[in-house]
C-alpha positions in Angstrom: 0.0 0.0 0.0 2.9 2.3 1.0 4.5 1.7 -2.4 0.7 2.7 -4.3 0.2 5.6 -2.0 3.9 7.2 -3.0 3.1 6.4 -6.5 0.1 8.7 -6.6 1.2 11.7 -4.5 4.1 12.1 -6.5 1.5 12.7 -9.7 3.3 10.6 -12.2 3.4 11.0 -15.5 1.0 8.0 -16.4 -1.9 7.7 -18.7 -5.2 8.3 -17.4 -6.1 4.5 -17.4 -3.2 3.2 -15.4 -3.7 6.1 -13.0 -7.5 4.9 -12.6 -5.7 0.9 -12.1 -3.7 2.4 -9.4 -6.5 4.6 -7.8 -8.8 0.9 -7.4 -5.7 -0.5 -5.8 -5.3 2.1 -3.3 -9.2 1.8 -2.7 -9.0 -1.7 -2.1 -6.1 -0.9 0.3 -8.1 1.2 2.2 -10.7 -1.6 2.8 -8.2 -3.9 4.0 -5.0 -2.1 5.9 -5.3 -0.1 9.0 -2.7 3.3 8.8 -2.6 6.7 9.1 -2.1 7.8 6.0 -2.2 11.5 4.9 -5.1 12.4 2.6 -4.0 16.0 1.9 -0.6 14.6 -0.4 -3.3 13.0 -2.4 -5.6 15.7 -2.7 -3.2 18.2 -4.1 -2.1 15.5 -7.1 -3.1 15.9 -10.7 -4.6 12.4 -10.3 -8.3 13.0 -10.7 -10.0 12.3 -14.4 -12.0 14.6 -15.2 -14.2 14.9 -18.4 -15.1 18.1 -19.2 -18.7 19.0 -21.4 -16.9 19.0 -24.6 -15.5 15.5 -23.7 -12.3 15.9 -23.4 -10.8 14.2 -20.1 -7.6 15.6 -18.2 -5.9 14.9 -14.8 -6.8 17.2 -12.2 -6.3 17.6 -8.4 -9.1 18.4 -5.8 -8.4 21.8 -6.1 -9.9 21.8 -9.3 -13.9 22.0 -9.0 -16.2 18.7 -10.7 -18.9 16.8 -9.5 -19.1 12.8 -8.8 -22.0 11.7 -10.7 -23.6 9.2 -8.2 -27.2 9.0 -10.1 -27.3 8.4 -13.7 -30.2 10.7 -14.2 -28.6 13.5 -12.9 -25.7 13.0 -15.1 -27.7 12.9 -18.2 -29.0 16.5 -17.3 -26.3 17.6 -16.8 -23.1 15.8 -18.5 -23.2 18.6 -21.1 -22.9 21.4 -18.5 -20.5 20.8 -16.1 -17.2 19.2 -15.3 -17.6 15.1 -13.7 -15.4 12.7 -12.2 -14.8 9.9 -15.5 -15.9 7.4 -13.7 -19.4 5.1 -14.2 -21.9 4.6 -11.7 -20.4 0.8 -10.8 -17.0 2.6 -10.1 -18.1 5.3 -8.0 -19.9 2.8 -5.8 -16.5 1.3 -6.0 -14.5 3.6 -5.3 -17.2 5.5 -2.1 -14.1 4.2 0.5 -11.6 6.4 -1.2 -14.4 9.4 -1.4 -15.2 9.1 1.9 -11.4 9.0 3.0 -11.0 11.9 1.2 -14.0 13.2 2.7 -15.2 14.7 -0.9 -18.9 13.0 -0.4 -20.5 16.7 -0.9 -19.4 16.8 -3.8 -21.7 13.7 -5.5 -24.8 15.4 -7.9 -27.4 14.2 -5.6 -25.9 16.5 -2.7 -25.3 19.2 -4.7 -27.8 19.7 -7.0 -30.9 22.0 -5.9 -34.0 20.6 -6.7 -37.2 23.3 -6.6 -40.9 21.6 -7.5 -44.0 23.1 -8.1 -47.2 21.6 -8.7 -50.2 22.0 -11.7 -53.5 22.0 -12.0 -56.7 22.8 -9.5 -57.1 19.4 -9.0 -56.2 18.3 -5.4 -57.8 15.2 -3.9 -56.8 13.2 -0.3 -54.9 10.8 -1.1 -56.9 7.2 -2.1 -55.0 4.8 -0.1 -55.0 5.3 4.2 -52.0 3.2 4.2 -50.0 6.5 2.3 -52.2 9.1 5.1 -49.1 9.8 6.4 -51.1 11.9 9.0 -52.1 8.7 10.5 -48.5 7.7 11.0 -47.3 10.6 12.7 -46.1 8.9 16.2 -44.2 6.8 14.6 -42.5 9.6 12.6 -41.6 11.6 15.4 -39.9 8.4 17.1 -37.5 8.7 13.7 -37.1 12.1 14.3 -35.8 11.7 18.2 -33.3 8.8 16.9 -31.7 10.9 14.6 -32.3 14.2 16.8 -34.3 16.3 14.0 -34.1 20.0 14.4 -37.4 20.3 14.2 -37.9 18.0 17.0 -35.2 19.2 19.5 -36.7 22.4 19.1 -40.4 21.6 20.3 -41.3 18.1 19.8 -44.9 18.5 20.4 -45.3 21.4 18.1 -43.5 18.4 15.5 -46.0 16.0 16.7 -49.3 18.4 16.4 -47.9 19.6 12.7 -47.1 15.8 11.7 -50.4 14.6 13.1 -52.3 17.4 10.8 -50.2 16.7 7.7 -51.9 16.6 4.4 -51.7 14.3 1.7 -52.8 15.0 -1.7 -52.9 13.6 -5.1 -52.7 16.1 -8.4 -52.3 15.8 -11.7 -49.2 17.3 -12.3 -45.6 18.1 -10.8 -43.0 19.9 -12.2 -39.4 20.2 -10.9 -36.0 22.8 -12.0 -32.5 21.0 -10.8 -30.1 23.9 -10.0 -26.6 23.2 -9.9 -23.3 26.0 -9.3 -19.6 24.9 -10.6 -16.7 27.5 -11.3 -19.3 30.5 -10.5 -21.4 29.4 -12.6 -25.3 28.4 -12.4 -26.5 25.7 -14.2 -30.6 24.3 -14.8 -32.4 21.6 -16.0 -36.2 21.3 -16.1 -38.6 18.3 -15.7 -41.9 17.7 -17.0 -42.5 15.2 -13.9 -41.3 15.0 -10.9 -42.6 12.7 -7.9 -43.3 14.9 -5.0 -44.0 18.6 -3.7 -43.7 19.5 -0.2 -45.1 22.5 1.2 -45.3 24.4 4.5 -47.6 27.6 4.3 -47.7 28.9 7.7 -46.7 25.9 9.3 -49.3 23.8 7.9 -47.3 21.0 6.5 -48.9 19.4 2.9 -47.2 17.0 1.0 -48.4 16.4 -2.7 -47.8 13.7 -4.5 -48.4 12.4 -8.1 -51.9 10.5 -9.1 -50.5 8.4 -11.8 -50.0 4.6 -9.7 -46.8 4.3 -11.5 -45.2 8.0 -10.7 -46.7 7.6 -7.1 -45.4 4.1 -6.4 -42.0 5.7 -6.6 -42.3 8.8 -5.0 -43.3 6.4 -2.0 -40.7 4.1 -2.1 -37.9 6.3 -3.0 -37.6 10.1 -3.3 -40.2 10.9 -0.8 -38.6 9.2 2.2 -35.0 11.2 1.0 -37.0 14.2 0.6 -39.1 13.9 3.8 -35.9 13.0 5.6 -34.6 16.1 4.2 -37.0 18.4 5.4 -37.0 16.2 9.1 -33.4 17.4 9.5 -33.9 21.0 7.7 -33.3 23.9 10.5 -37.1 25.2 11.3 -35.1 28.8 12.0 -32.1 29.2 9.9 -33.6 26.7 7.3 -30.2 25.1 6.9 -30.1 21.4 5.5 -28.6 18.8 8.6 -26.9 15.9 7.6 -29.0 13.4 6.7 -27.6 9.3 7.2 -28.8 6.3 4.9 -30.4 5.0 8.2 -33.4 7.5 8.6 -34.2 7.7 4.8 -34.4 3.8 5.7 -37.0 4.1 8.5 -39.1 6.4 6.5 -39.2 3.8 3.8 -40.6 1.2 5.9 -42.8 4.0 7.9 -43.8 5.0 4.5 -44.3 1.5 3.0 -46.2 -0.7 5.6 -49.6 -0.5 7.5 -49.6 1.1 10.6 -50.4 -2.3 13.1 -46.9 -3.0 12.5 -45.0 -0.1 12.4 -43.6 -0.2 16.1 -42.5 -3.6 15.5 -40.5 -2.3 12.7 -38.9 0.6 14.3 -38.1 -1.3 17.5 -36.1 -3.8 15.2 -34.1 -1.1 13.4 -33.2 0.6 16.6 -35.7 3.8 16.9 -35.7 5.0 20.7 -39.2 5.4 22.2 -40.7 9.0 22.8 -41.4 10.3 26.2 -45.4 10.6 25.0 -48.0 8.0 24.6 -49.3 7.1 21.1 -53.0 9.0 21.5 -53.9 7.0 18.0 -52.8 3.7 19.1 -56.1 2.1 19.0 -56.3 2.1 15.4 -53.3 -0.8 15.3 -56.2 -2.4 16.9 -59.2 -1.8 14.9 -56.9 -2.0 11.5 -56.1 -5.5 13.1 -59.6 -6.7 13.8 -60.4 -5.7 10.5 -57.7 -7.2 9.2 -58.4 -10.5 10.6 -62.0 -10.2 9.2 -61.0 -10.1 5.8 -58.8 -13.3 6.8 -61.5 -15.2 8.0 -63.7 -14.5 5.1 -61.3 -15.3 2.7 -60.5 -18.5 4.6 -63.7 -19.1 4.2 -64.4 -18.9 0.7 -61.3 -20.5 -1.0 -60.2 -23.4 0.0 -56.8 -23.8 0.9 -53.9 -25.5 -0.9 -53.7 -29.4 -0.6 -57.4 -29.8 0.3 -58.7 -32.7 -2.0 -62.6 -33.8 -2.9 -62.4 -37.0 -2.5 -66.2 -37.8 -3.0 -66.8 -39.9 -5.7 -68.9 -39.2 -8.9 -70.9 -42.3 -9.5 -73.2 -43.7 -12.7 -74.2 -47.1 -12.0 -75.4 -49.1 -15.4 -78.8 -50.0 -14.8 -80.2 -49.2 -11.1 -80.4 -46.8 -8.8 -80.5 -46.3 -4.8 -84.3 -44.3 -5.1 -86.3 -47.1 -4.0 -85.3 -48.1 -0.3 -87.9 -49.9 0.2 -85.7 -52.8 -1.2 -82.9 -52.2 1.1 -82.4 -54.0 4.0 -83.6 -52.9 7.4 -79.7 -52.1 8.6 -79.3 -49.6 5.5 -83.0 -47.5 6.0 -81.4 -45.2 8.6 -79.0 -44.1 5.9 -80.5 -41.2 3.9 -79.8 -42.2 -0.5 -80.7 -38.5 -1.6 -83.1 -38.8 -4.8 -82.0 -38.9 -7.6 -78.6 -39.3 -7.1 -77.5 -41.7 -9.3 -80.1 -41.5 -12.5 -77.9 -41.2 -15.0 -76.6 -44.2 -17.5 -73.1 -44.8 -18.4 -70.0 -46.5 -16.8 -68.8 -46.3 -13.3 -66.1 -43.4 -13.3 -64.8 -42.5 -10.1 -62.8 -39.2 -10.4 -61.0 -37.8 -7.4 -59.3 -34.3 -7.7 -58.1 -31.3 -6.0 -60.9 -28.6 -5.9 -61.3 -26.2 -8.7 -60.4 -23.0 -8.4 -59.7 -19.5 -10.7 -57.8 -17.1 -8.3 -59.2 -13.6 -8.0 -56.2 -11.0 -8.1 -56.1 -7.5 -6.2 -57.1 -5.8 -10.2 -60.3 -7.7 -10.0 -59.0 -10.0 -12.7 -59.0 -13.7 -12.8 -56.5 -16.1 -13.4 -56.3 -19.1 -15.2 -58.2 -21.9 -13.3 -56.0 -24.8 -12.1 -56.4 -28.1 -13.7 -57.7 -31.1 -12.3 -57.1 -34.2 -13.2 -58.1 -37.8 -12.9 -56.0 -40.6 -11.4 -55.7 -41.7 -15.2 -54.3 -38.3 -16.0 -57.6 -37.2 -17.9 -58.8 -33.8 -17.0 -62.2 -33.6 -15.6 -65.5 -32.1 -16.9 -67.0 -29.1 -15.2 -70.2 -31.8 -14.9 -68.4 -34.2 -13.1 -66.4 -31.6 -10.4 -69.8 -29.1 -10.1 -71.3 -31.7 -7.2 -67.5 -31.4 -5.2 -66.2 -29.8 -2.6 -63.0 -28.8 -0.9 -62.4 -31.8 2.4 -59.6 -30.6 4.8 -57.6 -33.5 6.0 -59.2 -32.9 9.3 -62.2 -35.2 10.7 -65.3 -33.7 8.5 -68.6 -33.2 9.7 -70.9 -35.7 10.3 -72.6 -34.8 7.1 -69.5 -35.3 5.1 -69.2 -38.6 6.5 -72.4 -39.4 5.5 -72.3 -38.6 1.8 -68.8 -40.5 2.2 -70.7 -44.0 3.3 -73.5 -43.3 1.1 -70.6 -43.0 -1.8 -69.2 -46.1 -0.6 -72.9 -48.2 -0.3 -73.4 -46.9 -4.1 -70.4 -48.8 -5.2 -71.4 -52.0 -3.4 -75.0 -52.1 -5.2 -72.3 -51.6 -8.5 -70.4 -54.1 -7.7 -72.9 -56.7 -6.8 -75.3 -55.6 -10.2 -71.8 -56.6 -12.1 -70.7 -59.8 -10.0 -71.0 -63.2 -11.7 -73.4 -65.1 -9.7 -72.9 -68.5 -9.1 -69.5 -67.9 -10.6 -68.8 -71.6 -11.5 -65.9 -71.7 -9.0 -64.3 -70.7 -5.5 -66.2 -68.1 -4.3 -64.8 -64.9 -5.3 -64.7 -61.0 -3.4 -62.0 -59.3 -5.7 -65.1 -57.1 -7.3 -65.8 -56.2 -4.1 -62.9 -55.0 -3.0 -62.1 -53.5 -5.9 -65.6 -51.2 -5.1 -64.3 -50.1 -1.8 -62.2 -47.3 -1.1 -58.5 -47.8 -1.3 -55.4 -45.6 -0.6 -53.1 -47.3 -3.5 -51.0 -47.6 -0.8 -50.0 -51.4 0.4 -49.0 -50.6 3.7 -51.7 -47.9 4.7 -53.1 -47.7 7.6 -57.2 -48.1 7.9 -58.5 -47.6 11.3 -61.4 -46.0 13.2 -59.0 -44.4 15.8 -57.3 -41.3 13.6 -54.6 -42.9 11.8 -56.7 -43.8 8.9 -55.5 -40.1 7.4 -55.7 -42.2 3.8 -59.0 -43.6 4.1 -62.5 -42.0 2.3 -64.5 -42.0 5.5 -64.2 -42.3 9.0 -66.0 -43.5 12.5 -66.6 -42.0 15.7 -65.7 -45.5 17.0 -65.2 -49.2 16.7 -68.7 -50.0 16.9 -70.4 -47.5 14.7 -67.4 -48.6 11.9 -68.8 -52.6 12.4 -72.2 -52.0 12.3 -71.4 -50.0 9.2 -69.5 -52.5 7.6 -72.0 -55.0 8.6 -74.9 -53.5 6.4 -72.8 -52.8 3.5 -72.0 -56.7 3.7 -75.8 -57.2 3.7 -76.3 -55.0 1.1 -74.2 -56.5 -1.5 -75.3 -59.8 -0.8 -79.1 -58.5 -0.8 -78.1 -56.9 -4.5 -76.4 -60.1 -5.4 -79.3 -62.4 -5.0 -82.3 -59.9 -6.3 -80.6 -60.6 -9.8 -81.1 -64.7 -9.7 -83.9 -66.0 -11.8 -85.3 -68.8 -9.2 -87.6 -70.9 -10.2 -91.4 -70.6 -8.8 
């Protein structure tokens, strides 16, 4: 590092690129090596590039007055006008531990350059959403304000508070802005059409406009207005002279700025803001924004179902009969409601089982694509055949739900039995029967009464409800099997 730092306070006769080379190295020096090393040798050496507005670039020392171009937009306004470090934006980022060893950080654009707005139109409106009524926010402002010991605080922090708590926000429909910049006694402008925000302060009432257009507004929020506001925060109220303002408080105005107010003290307490000597008098709207909050919750949990949620009733079209007629059912099955109806239709058995449906609403009132569903086979299925199902948590259902379950399940027995080769001119065989009931596709799955049946299509309150139940459905398909003989007499 000694051998770099020599180098460059001697100004050498080098060409402007290996001059830049050695600056990097004595930057990266600085981030790694502890020692007292003498900035003035370095100020005073023709070692600086600068490009002037005709484009020419010469070696210069500190004594020689340019900016460092530290936002690209401000460059482009004014790259034509003045004289600027030759370096790009990547580099100067680079290179900040040199600036700020050298302690030239006032001269980057964005603290140099004046900016005066002014705003357009008759058209003033509060602003649309509460969560930018930064009125509503003003306790937590003034806790920024203490940390950072604001002027305007330190001064009267309850005249802050009161002004802060009666702030204005308003939308328009235009903003204008001038950029003013002086270099070598010279003053230098450039004009914008647009510009994001306009603060003003007629007799102490504080109003802050800001930009209808979403897009304009969304950065005024989450960029220059927290800079500005920070600005203005550390802003003399007396001598109306600009404090320094750290990257820390234009920080916890962003997430002031940015989040609902319920959660704003959580926020500043984890980025370090000290507590004010006041009570919050607003703090019970964190409450009622809460509450309401966790009413909009509930009724969205209660009309979309959630992820991983399955219907897992069966759709059902048996051949030739249906369950209408329980007259025919044994006296075991007649406490089971068969809803009318149900199973009218002709066609093959299909049983379909799917997650639920859904097309996702966004916040633009738009809807999304609806997911797919599809069968066990792969085949997607019909709106028909998933308009009679519903979402099933993987929780224990109602009792109603279980009911339509076993109902689902006594359906496919009378299937089964309707289908079963009777005597089948052999051993005596259940297969079609088993191949009716439910199963997990799972060999070892557990299928119990007691909870751990998580696979299984229905469920009992206990061991003896699940027997009797099993009990009629064996009645059933024996019942189904024997109305189909032919016996003589």
């Amino acid at each position: 590092m000694q051998m770099v730092y020599d180098e460059l306070r001697q100004s050498p006769e080098s060409s402007i690129e290996d001059i830049k080379v050695a600056l990097f190295s004595f930057n990266d020096f600085l981030q790694s090596e502890d020692g007292n090393w003498d900035p003035e040798p370095i100020k005073t050496a023709k070692i600086f590039p600068v490009v002037y507005p005709d484009g020419t670039t010469v070696l210069r020392s500190m004594g020689v007055e340019f900016a460092i171009a530290d936002r690209d937009n401000l460059r482009s306004k004014f790259s034509d006008k003045i004289a600027l470090l030759d370096f790009d934006l990547g580099d100067i980022h680079r290179l900040k531990p040199l600036f700020s060893w050298l302690k030239i950080q006032e001269r980057y654009l964005s603290k140099c350059v004046v900016e005066t707005t002014a705003i357009s139109g008759d058209s003033r409106v509060p602003i649309s959403l509460q969560k930018r009524d930064l009125g509503l926010k003003a306790y937590q402002i003034c806790r920024v304000a203490a940390t950072f010991r604001s002027p305007r605080f330190q001064h009267d922090e309850t005249h802050l508070y009161d002004q802060l708590r009666a702030m204005k926000v308003l939308e328009v429909e235009g903003i204008s802005s001038v950029l003013k910049l002086s270099q070598n006694s010279g003053r230098y402008e450039a004009r914008l059409s647009t510009a994001s925000e306009h603060i003003d302060e007629p007799a102490g009432n504080l109003t802050i406009y800001v930009p209808r257009d979403r897009r304009v507004q969304e950065v005024c929020f989450g960029s220059v207005l927290p800079r500005k506001f920070a600005a203005w925060l550390m802003r003399n109220p007396h001598t109306n002279i600009d404090g320094n303002v750290e990257v820390d408080i234009i920080n916890a105005l962003t997430s002031i700025f940015a989040s609902d107010r319920a959660v704003l003290d959580e926020i500043l307490d984890d980025q370090g803001m000290i507590q004010l000597q006041f009570e919050d008098p607003d703090e019970d709207l964190n409450e009622e924004e809460i509450g309401g909050e966790q009413v909009e919750d509930n009724h969205a949990s209660d009309s979309t179902p959630e992820p991983g949620y399955e219907v897992s009733d069966p759709v059902l079209t048996p051949t030739h009969s249906s369950v209408n007629d329980t007259s025919i059912l044994p006296s075991a099955m007649r406490d089971f409601e068969i809803e009318d109806g149900a199973l009218e239709t002709e066609g093959e058995i299909v049983e379909t089982q799917s997650s639920t449906s859904h097309q996702v609403r966004r916040d633009d009132g738009s809807t999304s694509r609806p997911l797919l569903h599809h069968s066990p086979e792969g085949r997607p299925f019909s709106p028909e055949q998933l308009s009679n199902h519903r979402p099933v948590p993987s929780y224990p259902a109602s009792q109603e739900t279980e009911d339509q379950r076993y109902r689902t399940i006594l359906e496919r027995v009378i299937a089964a039995a309707r289908f079963a080769n009777f005597p089948s001119g052999g051993a005596f065989d259940l297969n079609d029967l088993r191949g009716a009931l439910p199963d997990s596709g799972e060999p070892n799955s557990y299928l119990s009464y007691d909870g751990l049946d998580v696979l299984s299509r229905f469920q009992s309150t206990s061991q003896q409800e699940r027997d009797k139940k099993i009990g009629a459905a064996r009645e059933l398909y024996v019942f189904e099997l024997l109305s189909k003989l032919e016996l003589p007499g």
